[in-house]
C-alpha positions in Angstrom: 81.0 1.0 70.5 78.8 3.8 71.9 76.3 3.4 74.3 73.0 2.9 73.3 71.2 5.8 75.0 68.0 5.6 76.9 66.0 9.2 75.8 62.8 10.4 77.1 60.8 12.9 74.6 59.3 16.0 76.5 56.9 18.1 74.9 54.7 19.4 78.4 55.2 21.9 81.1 54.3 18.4 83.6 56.4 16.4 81.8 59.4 19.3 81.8 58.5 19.9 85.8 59.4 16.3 86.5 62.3 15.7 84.5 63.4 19.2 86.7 62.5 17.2 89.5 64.5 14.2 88.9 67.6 16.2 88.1 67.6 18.6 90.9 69.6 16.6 93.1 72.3 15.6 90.8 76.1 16.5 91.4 75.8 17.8 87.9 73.3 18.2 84.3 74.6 18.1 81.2 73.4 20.2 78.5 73.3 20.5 75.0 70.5 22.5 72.4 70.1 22.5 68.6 68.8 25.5 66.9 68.1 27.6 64.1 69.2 31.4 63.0 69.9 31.4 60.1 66.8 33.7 59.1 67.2 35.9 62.7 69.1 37.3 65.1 68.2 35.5 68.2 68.5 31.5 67.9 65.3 29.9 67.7 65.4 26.8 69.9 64.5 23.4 68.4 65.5 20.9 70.6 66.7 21.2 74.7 68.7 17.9 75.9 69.7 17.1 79.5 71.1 14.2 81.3 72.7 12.9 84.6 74.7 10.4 82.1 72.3 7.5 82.5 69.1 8.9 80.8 68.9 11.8 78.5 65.7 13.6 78.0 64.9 15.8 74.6 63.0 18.7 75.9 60.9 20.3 72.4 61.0 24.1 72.8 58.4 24.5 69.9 55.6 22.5 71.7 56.9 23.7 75.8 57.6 27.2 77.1 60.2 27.3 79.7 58.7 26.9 83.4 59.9 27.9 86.5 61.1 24.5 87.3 63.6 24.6 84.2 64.6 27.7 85.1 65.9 27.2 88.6 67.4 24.1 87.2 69.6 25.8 85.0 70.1 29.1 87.2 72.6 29.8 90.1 70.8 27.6 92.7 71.1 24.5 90.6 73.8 21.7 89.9 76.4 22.1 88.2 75.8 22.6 84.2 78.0 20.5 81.7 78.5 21.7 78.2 80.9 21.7 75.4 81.6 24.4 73.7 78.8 26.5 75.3 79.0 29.6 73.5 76.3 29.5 71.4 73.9 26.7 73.7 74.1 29.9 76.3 72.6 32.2 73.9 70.0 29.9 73.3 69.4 29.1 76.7 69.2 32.8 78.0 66.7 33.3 75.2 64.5 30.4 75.8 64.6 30.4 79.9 65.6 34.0 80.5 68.3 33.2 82.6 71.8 32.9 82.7 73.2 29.3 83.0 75.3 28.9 86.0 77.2 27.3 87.3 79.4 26.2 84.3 82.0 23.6 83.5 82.5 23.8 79.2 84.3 20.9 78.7 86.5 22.2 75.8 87.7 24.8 77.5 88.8 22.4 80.2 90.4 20.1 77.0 92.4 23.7 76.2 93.8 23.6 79.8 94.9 19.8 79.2 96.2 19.7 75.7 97.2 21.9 72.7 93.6 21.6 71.2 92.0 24.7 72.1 89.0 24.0 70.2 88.6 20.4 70.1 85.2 18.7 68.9 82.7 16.7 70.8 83.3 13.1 69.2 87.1 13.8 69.1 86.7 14.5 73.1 84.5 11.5 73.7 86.8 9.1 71.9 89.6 10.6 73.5 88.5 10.1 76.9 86.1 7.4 76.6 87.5 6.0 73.5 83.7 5.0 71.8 83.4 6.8 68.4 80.1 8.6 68.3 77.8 9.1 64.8 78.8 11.9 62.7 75.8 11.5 60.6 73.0 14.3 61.7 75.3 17.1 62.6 73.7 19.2 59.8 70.3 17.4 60.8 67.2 19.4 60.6 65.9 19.7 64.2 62.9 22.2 63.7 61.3 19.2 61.6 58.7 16.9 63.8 58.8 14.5 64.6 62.2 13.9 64.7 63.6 11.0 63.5 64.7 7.7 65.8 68.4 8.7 64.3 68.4 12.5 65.3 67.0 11.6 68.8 69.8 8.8 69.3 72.2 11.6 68.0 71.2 14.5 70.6 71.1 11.8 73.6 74.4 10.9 72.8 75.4 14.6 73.0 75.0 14.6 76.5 74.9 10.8 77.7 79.0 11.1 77.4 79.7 14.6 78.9 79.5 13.6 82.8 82.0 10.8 81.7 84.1 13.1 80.1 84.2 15.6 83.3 84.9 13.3 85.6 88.5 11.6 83.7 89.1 15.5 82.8 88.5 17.2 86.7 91.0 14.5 87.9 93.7 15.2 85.2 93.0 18.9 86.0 92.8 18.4 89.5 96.4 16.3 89.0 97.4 19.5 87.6 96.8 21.9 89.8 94.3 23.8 86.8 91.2 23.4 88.3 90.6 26.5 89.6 91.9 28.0 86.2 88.9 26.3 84.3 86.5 27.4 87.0 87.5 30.6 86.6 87.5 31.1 83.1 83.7 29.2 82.9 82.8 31.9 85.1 84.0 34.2 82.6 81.8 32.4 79.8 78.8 33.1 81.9 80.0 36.7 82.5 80.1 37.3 78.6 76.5 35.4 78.1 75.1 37.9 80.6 75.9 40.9 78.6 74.3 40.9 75.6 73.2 44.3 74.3 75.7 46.0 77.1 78.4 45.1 74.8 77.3 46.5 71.7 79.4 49.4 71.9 82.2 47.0 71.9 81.3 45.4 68.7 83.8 47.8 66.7 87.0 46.6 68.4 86.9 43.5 66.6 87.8 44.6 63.3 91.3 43.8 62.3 92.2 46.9 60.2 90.4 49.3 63.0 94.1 51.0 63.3 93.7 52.0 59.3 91.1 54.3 60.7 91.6 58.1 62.0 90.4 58.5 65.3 87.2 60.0 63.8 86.5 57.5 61.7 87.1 55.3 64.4 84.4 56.8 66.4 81.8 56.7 63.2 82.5 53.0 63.4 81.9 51.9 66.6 78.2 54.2 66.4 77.9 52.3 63.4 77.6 49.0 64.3 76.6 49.8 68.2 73.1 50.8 66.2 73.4 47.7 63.7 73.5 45.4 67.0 70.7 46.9 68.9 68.6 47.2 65.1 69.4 43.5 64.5 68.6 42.5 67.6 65.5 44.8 68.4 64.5 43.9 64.3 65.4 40.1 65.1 67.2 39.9 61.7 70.5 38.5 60.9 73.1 41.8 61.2 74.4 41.0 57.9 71.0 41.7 56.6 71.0 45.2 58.1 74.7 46.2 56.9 77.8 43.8 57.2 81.1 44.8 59.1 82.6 45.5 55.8 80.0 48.3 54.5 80.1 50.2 57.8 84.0 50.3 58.1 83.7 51.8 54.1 81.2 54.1 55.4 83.3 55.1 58.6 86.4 55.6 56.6 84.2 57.5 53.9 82.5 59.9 56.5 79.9 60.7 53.6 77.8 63.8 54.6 75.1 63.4 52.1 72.5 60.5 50.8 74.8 61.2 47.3 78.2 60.4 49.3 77.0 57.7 51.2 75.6 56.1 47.8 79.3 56.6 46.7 80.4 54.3 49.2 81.6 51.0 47.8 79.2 48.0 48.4 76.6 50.3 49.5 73.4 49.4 47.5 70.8 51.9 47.1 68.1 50.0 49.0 70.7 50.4 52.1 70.7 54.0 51.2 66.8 54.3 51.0 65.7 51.8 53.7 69.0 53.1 56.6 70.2 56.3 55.0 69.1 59.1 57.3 69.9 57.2 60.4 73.5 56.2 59.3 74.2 59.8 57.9 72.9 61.1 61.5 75.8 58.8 63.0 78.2 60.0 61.1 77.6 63.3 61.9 77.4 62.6 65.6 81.3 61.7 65.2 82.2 64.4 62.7 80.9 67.0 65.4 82.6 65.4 68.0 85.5 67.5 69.8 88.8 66.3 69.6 89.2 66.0 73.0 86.0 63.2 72.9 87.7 61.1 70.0 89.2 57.9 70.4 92.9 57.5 70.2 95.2 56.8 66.9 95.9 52.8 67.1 99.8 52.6 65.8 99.9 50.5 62.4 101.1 47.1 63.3 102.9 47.2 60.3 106.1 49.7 62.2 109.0 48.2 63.3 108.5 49.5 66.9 104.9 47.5 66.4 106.5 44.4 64.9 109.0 44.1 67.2 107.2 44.7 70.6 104.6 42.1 69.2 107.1 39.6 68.9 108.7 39.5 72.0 105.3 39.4 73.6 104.4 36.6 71.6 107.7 34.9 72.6 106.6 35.0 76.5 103.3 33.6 75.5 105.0 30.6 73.3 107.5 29.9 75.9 104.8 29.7 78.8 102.8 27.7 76.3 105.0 24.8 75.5 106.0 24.6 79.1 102.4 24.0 80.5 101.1 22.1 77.2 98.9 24.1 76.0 98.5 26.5 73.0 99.7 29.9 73.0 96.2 31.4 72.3 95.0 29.5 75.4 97.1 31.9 77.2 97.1 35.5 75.3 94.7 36.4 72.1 96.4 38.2 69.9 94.4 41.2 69.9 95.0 41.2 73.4 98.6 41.1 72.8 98.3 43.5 70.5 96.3 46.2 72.9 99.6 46.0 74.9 101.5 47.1 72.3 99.2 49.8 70.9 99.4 51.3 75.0 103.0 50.8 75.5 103.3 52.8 72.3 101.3 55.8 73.7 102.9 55.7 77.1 99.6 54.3 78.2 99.3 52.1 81.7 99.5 48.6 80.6 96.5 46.4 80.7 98.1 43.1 81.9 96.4 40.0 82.4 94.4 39.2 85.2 93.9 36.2 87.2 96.1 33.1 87.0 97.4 34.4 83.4 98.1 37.3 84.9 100.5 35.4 87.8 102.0 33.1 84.8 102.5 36.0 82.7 101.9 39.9 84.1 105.8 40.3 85.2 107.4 38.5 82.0 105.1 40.5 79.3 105.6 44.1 81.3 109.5 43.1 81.0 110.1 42.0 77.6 108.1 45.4 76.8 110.7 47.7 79.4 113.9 45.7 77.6 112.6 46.9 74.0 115.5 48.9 72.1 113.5 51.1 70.4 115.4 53.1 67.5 115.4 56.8 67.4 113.8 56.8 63.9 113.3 54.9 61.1 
């Protein structure tokens, strides 16, 4: 049976500034939010939990700002911050406090370091460790509404009354181990990523998987393309999808129209796109179609290729083998496009970007030598 939580309901800066005070000392906070986006680009808080484990108090972000008190809580000079699966809960956290939350523990990404469930859910992770089975029931809960009901309060306590629990069996497995230090440094990374925001919109482009179908100048059309739909959705507040998906501004990239009559050519472009964006997205476009050839970005090989295929593969092998030895799932280890941005450079004679950090001591020497031992054909 789960516990029955004891939850406090905050809805003032005085009552916010004590609950800061109370958890200041703590050896660590866990934290959890619920929000809304669906309508905007930036998530609109609805509901702020925190908890030593003992009590949890729902802090309402519609009726109190953040104060200064909440912010040093969850900034660098505070206790340690528990969350699962943070991604998301640091958005919304950087966007309600304006800070970054730190220092981290995600507790996922410590169950990725202990099992081969990289992405395991909250009441699977409590029942694993704790073995209580938490409500399901108000997952897709409406947590703008107020004032929330007895049930939705019970479930967001419980969403953070289990996570100091949780750390503590995990830390001592991990600890066991000898991972610790891997999940504290790949937490710090989280918080690295959360602290970017509009610094990686020119990075945006890269995650398309058919970006190597692309000629280098159509490549560079891309990434201006959606480096100005990430700063428009986010300057606009507007989901990016409402400005112009990933799929329209790869057609438009590949299309390189020059005129509003081209661009309307472009399949899936409506004409509202064409009257509300059209100058601005034509302008991009030319940018890259005047760009020297020196300036473009380079060719990506088609992972299609033999010389692709098989280079892949043995990287992928090393990552498998490594994997099941440590218990963990390959993608723990090595993303595939990461896997496959060693290919595309050992391809084009390029320095290798290996791994860093403790992947990079499991696995820098083995991937740079199943790449040198490739017996690459003369042509196919």
């Amino acid at each position: 049976m789960p516990l029955e939580p004891i939850h406090h309901w905050i809805d003032t800066p005085d009552a916010l500034d004590a609950v800061c005070t109370q958890l200041a000392d703590a050896a660590c906070v866990a934290v959890d939010t619920e929000f809304f986006r669906e309508t905007s680009f930036h998530p609109v808080p609805a509901l702020i939990q925190l908890s030593r484990g003992d009590v949890a108090y729902l802090i309402d972000p519609v009726a109190v700002s953040a104060t200064p008190a909440v912010r040093e809580l969850l900034g660098e000079t505070g206790p340690l911050k528990l969350m699962h699966a943070s991604s998301e809960d640091l958005e919304v956290l950087r966007h309600w406090t304006g800070v970054t939350v730190q220092p981290l523990i995600d507790t996922q990404v410590a169950q990725s370091l202990l099992s081969e469930d990289p992405a395991m859910g909250y009441q699977r992770l409590v029942e694993q460790w704790t073995g209580d089975a938490l409500p399901k029931d108000e997952t897709r809960s409406d947590w703008l509404a107020r004032p929330l009901s007895e049930a939705q309060r019970r479930y967001a306590a419980l969403d953070v009354i289990y996570l100091p629990r949780v750390w503590a069996a995990q830390r001592e497995v991990l600890v066991a181990h000898e991972r610790l230090t891997w999940l504290e440094a790949d937490c710090r990374g989280l918080v690295e990523q959360a602290g970017r925001s509009a610094a990686s919109d020119g990075e945006w482009y890269r995650r398309h998987r058919q970006l190597w179908r692309l000629a280098p100048r159509a490549i560079a059309a891309y990434q201006r393309l959606t480096a100005w739909r990430e700063a428009e959705a986010r300057r606009r507040d507007l989901p990016r999808n409402w400005l112009a998906s990933d799929r329209i501004l790869f057609a438009i990239a590949e299309a390189m129209p020059a005129n509003r009559y081209e661009l309307a050519a472009v399949e899936g472009v409506k004409p509202s796109l064409v009257k509300r964006e059209g100058e601005t997205l034509l302008a991009l476009v030319k940018d890259a179609a005047g760009l020297e050839t020196s300036a473009l970005p380079a060719a990506l090989p088609s992972p299609l290729g033999g010389p692709f295929k098989r280079r892949f593969k043995a990287l992928k092998r090393v990552v498998a083998q490594t994997a099941e030895t440590l218990g963990i799932a390959p993608e723990v280890l090595a993303r595939r496009r990461d896997l496959e941005a060693l290919v595309a450079a050992d391809l084009a004679g390029e320095p290798l970007a290996l791994p860093g950090g403790w992947r990079g001591e499991l696995l820098g020497a083995e991937l740079a030598q199943a790449l040198e031992t490739i017996d690459t054909p003369v042509e196919e």
